[in-house]
N, C-alpha and C positions, 0 to 999 in steps of 0.2 A: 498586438505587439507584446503585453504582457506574456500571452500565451509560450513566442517563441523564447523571448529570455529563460521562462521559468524550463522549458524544452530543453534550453542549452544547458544551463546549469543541470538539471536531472543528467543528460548525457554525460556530461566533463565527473558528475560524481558518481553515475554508475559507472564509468571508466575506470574510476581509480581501482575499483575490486575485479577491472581483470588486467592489470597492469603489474608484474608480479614487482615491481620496486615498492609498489604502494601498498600489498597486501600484509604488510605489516601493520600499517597505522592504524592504531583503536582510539576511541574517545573512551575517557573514563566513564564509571557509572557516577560521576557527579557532575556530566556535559546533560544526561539525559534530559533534566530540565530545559536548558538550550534549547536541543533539540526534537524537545514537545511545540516550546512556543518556537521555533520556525516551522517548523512541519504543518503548525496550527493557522499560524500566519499568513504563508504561500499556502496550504490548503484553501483558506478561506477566501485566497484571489483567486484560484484556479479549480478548485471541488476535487483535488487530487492529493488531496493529507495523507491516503495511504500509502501513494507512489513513496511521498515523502519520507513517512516515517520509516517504512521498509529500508528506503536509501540510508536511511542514519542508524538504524533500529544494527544492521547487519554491522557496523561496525565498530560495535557497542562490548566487541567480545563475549556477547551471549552465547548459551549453549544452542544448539539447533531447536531444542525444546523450548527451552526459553525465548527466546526469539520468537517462535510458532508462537507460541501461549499470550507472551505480550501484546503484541500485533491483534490478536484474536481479540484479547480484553477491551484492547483502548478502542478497536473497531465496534467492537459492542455498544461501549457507551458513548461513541461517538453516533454508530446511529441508534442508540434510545434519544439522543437532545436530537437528532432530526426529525423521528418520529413524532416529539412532542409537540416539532413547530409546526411537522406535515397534519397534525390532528388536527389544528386550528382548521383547514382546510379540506377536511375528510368529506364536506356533502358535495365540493366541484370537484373532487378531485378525481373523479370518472376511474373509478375500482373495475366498477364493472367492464366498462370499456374496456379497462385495461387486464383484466383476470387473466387470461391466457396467458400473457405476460407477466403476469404477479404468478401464476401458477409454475412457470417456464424456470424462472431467474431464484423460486424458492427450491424446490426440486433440483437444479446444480448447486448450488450453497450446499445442500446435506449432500448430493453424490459426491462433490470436492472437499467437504469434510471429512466423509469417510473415507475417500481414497487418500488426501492428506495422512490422516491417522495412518491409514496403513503403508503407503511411501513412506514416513516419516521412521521409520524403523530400519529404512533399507538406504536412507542416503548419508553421506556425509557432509558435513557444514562445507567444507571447501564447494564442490557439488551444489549446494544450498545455494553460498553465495554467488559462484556464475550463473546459477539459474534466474536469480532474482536481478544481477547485474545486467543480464542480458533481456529479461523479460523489462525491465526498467527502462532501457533503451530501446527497445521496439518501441514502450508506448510514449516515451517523449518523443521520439520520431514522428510517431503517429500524432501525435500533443502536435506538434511544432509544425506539420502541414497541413493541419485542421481535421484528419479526419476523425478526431475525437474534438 
């Protein structure tokens, strides 16, 4: 049940960035904190903090760079604190098993870094944010009838 409320609400907020009444409204840079701890919040019920802070992150008034950049850090150190809990569990955690797949999921990380880098020169934040708007509501769709 969790799952679908947190679905609706992502929807109803990825909405507002393609509703052209609402593409004005910013949150100041002194909501950010706000909206770390909900982002951190509802991530922690759902394992989807990024959906989240992307959702709030874009209408933050950052620059396109900025935006990229931020997202990128706090995804950093959010999984360096998972990795440190996932160590606890490094001798079940079946690597090996899992390698093809550790090898698959490392390998697009750096080709979507690099084509990032290189998109990122070519698009416009408007562009940006229906991208992310629309990518956010595919996957709370997808959130909200389980197949994530």
């Amino acid at each position: 049940m969790e799952m679908i409320i947190i679905s609706i609400l992502l929807i109803i907020f990825a909405s507002i960035d393609l509703i052209p009444y609402f593409s004005k409204i910013e949150f100041g840079r002194n909501k950010l904190s706000i909206g770390g701890e909900l982002s951190g919040f509802f991530g922690g019920l759902s394992g989807n903090q990024g959906v989240l802070r992307s959702a709030f992150l874009i209408k933050t008034g950052l620059s396109k760079e900025a935006f990229i950049g931020t997202a990128v850090v706090v995804s950093v150190f959010v999984d360096f604190t998972r990795l440190s809990v996932y160590a606890t569990k490094i001798v079940t955690a079946g690597i090996l098993e899992n390698l093809p797949l550790i090898l698959a999921a490392t390998i697009s990380a750096i080709a979507g870094a690099y084509m990032g880098n290189k998109l990122l020169k070519k698009v416009t934040l408007k562009s940006l944010q229906t991208l992310v708007a629309i990518l956010l509501i595919l996957l709370s769709v997808s959130l909200g009838i389980g197949l994530l």
